[in-house]
C-alpha positions in Angstrom: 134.5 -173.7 -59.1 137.3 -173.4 -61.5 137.8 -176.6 -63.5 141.4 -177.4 -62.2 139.9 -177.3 -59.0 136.7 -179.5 -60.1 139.3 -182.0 -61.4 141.8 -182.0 -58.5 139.4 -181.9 -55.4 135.8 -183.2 -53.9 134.0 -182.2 -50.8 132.3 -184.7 -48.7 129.3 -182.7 -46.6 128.1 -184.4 -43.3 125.5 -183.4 -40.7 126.5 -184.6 -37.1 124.2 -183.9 -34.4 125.8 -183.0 -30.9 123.0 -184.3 -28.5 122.3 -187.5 -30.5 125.6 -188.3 -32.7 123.2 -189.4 -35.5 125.6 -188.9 -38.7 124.2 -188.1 -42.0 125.9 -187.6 -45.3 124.8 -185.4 -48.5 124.1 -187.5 -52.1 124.0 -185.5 -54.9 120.9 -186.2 -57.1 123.3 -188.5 -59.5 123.8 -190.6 -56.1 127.6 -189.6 -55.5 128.6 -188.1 -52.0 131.1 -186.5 -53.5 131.1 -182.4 -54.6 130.6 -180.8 -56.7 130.6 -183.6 -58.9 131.5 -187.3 -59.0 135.1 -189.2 -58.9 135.8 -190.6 -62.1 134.6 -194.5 -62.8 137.6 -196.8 -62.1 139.1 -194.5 -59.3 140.4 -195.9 -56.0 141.7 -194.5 -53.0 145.1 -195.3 -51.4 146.2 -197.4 -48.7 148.4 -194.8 -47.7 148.2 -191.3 -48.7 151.6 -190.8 -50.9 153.3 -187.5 -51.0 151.8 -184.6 -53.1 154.5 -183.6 -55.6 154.8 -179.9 -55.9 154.8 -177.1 -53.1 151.5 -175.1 -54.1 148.6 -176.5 -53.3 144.5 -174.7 -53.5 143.4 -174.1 -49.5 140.0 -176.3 -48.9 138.4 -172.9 -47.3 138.7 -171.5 -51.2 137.4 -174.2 -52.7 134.5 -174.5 -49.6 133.5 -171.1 -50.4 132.6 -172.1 -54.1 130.9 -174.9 -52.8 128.9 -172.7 -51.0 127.8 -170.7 -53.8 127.3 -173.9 -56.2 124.7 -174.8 -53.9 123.5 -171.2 -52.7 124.4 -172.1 -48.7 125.1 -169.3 -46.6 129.5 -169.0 -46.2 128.5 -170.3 -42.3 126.5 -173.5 -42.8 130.1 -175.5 -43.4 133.2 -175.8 -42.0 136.5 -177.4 -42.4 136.9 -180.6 -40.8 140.7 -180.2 -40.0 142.7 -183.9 -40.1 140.5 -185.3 -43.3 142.5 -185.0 -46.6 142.7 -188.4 -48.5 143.9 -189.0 -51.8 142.0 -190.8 -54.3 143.9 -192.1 -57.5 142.0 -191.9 -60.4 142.2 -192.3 -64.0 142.6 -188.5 -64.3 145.3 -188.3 -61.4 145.1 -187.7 -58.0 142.1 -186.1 -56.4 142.2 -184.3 -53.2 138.8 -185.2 -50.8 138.2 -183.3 -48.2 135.7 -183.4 -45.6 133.7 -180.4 -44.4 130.6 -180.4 -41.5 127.4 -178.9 -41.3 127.1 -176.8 -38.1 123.5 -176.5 -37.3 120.8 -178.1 -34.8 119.0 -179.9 -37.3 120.0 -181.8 -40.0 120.0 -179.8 -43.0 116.8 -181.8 -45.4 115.1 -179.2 -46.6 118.2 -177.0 -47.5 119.5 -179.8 -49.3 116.3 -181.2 -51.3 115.7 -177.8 -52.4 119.5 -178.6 -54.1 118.2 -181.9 -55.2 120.3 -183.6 -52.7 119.6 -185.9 -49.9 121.1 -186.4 -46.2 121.4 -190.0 -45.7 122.4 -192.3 -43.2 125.7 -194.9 -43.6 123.5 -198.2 -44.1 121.4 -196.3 -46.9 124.8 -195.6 -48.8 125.5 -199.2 -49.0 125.6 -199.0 -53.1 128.0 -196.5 -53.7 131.3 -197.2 -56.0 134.3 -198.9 -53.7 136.0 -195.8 -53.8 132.9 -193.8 -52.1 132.4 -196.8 -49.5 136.1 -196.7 -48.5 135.9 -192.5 -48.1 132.6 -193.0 -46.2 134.4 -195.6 -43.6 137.3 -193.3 -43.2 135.0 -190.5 -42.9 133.1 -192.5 -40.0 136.2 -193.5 -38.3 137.2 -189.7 -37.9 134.2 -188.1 -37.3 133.2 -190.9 -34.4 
């Protein structure tokens, strides 16, 4: 992922089972939820999203597809959650964080320990910085 692009956007990866709604979230080896790396200490998300100045912007599918190949998934394991974009201010600007699901059957363990990541549940993501909890709650609230 280019650096702008590492700097100016995260991913946040979810499994969500059809049949049985359980709701897990990836966590980097580090312990952020965010990818491909972590926000910056001291960031804080927005009660409101504020508008983005300037017109051009990086798509989420680009930036998905080097996501992809950071982790070495196949281009099909993740989509796009459409509706999820929230701003995060941080002491390096304003990062975009956007949301993206894991379409299989089973939740994806395996694939992601062999990544050295983990799929975990809400309550087991307690810990993370204010910023993270407040993403994770938003997260919830769309996904359910």
């Amino acid at each position: 992922m280019s650096e702008f692009a590492q700097e100016n956007h995260r991913f946040i990866l979810y499994y969500k089972g059809d049949i049985s709604a359980l709701i897990l979230f990836a966590q980097q080896e580090n312990g952020s939820i965010c990818f491909p790396k972590p926000l910056p200490k001291l960031s804080s998300t927005f009660d409101e999203n504020p508008p983005l100045a300037g017109n051009v912007r990086t798509h989420p599918a680009m930036l998905l597809n080097e996501i992809n190949q950071l982790l070495k998934l196949d281009n099909d394991l993740l989509r796009i959650e459409s509706g999820f974009s929230e701003q995060v201010d941080t002491p390096n600007g304003v990062v975009l964080v956007h949301l993206a699901r894991f379409i299989m059957l089973d939740p994806p363990h395996q694939l992601m320990q062999e990544q050295g990541c983990k799929m975990q549940t809400l309550p087991a993501l307690r810990n993370q910085p204010p910023a993270e909890l407040e993403l994770l709650r938003r997260v919830y609230q769309k996904v359910m």
